[in-house]
MARMI-338986 format. One record per atom (N, C-alpha, C, O, CB): x, y, z. Coordinates in steps of 0.05 Angstrom, whole numbers, padded with zeros to 5 digits, always signed. Each point is the difference from the previous one (the first is absolute). Glycine has a CB too. Example, Ala and Ser with C-alpha at 12.3 -4.5 7.8 and 13.67 -1.06 7.14 Angstrom:
2
+00264-00114+00156
-00018+00024+00000
+00018+00024+00000
+00021+00000+00013
-00059-00023+00012
+00031+00044-00039
+00016+00024+00001
-00015+00022+00014
+00010+00022+00004
+00014-00035-00047
This chain:
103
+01202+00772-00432
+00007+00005+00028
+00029+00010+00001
+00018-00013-00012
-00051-00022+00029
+00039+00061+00000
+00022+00003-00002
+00020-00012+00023
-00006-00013+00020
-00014+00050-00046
+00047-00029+00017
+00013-00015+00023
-00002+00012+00040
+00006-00011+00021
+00028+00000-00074
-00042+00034+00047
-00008+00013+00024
-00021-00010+00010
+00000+00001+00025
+00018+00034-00036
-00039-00046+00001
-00039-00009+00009
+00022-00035+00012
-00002-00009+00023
-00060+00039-00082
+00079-00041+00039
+00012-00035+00009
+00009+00003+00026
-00008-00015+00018
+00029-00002-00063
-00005+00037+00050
+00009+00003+00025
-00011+00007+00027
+00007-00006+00023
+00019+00013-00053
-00051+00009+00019
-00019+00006+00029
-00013-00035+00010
-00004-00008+00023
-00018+00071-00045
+00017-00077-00003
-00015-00020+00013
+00008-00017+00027
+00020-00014-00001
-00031+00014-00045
-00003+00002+00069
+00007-00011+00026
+00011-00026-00003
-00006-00015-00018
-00029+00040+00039
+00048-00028-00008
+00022-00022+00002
-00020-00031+00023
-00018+00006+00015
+00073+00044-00016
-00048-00073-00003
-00008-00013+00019
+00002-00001+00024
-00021-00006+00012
+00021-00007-00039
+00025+00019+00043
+00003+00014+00021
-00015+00020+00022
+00000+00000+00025
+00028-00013-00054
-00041+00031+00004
-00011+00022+00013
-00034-00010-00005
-00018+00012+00012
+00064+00030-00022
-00049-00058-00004
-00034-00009-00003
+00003-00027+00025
-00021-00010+00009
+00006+00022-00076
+00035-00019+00075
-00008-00015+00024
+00003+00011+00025
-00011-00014+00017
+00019-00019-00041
+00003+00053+00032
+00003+00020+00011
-00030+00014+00003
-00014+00001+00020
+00065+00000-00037
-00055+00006-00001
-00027+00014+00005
-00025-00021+00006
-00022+00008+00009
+00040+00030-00040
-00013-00057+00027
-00024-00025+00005
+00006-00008+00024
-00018-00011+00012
+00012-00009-00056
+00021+00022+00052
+00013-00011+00036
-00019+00037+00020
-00015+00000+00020
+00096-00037-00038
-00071+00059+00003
-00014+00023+00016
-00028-00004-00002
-00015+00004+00019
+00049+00028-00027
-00039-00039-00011
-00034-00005-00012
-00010-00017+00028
-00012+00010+00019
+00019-00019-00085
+00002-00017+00063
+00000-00008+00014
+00004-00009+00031
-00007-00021+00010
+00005+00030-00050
+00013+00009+00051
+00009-00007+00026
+00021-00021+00004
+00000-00009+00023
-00043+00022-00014
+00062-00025-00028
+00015-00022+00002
+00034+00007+00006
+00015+00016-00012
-00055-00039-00021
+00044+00008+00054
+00036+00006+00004
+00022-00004-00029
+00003-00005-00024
-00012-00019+00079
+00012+00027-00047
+00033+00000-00021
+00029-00004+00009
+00005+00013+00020
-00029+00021-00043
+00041-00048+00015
+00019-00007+00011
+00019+00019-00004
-00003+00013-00020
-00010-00055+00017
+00038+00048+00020
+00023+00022-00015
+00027-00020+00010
+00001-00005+00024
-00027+00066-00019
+00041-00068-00017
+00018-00020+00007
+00035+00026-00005
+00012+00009-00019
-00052-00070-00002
+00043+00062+00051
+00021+00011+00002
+00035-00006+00019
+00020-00010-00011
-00068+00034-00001
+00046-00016+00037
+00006-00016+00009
-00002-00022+00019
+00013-00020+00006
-00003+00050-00024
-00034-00018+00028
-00026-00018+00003
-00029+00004-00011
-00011+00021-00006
+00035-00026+00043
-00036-00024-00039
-00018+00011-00014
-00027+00012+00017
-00006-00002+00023
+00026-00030-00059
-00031+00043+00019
-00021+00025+00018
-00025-00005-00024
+00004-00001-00024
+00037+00051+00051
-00071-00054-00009
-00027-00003-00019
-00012+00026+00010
+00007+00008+00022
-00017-00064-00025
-00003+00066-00008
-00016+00025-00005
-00017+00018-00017
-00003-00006-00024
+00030-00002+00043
-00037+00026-00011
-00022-00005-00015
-00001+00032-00016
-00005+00020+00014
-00023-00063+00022
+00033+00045-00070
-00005+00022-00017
-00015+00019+00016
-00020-00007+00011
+00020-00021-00052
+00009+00053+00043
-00027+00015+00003
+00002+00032-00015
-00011+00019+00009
+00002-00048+00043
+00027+00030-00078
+00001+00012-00018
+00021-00012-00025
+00023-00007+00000
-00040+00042+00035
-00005-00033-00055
+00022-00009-00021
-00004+00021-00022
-00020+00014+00002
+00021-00067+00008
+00018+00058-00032
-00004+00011-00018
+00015-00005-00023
+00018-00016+00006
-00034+00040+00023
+00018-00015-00056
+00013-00009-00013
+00034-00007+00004
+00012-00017-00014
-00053+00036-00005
+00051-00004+00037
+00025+00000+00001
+00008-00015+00028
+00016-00019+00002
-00016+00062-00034
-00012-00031+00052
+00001-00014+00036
-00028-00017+00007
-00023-00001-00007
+00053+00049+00028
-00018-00055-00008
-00006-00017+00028
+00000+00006+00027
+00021+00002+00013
-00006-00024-00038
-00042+00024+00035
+00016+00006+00029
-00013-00019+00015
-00023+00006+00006
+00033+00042-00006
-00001-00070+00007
-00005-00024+00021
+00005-00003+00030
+00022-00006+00010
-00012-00010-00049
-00034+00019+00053
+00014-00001+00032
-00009-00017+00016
-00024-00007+00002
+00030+00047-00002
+00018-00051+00016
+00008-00018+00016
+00002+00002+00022
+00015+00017+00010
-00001-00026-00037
-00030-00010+00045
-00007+00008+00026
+00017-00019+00016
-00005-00023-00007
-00043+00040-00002
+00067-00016+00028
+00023-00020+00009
-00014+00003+00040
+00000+00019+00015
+00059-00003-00066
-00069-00047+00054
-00004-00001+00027
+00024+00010+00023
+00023+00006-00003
-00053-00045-00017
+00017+00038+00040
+00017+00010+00031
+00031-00023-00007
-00003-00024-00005
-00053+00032+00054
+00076+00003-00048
+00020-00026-00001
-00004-00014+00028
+00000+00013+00021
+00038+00010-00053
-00041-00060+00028
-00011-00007+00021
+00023-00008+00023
-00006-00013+00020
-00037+00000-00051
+00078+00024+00022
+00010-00003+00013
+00010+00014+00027
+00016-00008+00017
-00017-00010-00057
-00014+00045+00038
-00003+00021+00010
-00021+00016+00013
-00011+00018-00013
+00038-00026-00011
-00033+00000+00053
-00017-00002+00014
-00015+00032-00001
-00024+00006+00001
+00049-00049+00025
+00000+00058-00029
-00002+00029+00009
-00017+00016-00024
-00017+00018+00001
+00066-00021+00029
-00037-00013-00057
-00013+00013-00020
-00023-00007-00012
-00002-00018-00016
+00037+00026+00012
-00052+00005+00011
-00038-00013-00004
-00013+00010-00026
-00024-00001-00001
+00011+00006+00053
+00028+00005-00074
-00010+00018-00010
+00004-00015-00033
+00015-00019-00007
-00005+00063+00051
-00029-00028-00059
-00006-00012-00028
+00014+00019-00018
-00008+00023-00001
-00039-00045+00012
+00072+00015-00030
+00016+00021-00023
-00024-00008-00012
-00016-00018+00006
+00075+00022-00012
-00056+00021-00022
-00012+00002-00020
+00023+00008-00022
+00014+00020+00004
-00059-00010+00023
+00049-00022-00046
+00017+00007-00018
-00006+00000-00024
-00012-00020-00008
+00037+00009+00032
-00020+00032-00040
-00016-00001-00023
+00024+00003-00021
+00021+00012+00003
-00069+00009+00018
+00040-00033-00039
+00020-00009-00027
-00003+00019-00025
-00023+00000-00009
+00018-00052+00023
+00022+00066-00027
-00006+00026-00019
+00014-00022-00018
+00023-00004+00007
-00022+00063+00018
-00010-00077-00052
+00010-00007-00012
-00014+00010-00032
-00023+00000-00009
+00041-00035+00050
+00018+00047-00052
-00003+00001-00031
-00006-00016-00009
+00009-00020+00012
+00015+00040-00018
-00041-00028-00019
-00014-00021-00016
+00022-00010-00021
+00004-00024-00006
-00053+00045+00013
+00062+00004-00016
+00012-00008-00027
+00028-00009+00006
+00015-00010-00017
-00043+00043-00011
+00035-00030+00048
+00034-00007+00010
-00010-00023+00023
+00012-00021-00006
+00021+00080+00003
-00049-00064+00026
+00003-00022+00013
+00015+00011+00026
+00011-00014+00017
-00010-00019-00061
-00003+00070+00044
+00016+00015+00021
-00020+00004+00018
-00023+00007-00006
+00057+00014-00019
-00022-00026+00053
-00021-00001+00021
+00015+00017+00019
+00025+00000-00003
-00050-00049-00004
+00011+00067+00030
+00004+00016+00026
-00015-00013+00018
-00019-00011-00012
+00027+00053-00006
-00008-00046+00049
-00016-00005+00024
+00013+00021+00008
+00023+00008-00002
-00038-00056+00012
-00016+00057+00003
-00006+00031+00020
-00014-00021+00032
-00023-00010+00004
+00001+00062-00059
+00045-00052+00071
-00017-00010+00026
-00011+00022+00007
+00006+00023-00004
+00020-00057+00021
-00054+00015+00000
-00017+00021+00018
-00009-00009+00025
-00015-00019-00003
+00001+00037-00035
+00017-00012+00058
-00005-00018+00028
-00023+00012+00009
-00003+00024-00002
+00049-00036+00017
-00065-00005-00001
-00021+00000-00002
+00000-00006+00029
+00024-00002+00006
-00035-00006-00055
-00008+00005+00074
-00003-00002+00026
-00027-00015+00006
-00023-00001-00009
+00053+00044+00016
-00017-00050+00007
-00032-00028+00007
-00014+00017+00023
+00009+00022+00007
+00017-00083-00010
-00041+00054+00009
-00019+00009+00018
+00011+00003+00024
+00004+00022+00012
-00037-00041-00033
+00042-00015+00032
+00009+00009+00028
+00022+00020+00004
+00007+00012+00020
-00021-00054-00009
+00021+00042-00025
+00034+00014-00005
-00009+00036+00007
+00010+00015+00017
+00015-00057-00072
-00047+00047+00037
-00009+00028-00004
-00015+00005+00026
+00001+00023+00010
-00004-00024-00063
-00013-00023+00065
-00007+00008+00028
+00028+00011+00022
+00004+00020+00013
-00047-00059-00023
+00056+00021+00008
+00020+00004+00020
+00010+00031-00007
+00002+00017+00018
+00013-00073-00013
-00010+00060-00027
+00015+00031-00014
-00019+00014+00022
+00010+00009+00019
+00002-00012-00084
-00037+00004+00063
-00025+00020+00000
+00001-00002+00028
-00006+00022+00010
-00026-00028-00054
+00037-00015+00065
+00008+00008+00023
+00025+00012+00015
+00000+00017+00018
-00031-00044-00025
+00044+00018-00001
+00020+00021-00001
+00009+00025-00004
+00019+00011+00011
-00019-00040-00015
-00018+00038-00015
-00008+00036-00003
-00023+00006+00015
+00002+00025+00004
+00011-00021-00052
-00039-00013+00062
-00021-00003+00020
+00025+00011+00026
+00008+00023+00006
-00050-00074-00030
+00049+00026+00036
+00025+00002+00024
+00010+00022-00005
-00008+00017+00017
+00022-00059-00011
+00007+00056-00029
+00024+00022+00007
-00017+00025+00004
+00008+00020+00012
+00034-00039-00043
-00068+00018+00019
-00020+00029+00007
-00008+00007+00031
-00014+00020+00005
-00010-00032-00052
């Protein structure tokens, strides 16, 4: 076996990684807070884990569900979040009347 075939072999990391996508199972990412979520591409090198963060309940006005998804390198432990805001229903009704009315 050469030393190039030692090095491809998948790491434990990435075989539990892929058993959590297999599976449907959260995963923890401990940052500055911690955030559970759930694989929904892995490959030898990344990760991409996303995290669904409720309405903040301190904030009446904001009804709405982020989605953030986690681009993490395997071999360094280097991670990106890409927010994505997402709109609840009632929220999108109200939008949709509001463009109804200005017509």
């Amino acid at each position: 076996m050469t030393k190039k075939e030692k090095s491809k072999k998948p790491n434990l990391l990435y075989q539990r990684l892929t058993e959590a996508l297999e599976n449907g199972s959260k995963v923890r990412i401990e940052a500055e807070e911690t955030y559970y979520g759930l694989p929904i591409c892995v490959t030898e090198d990344f990760v991409e884990i996303m995290v669904l963060v409720p309405p903040d309940e301190f904030d009446e006005e904001d009804d709405t569900f982020k989605q953030v998804t986690w681009l993490i390198r395997l071999d360094s432990i280097f991670a990106i979040a890409y927010p994505t805001e997402y709109w609840s229903s009632a929220r999108l009704e109200r939008l949709l009347e509001i463009g109804v009315n200005q017509v």
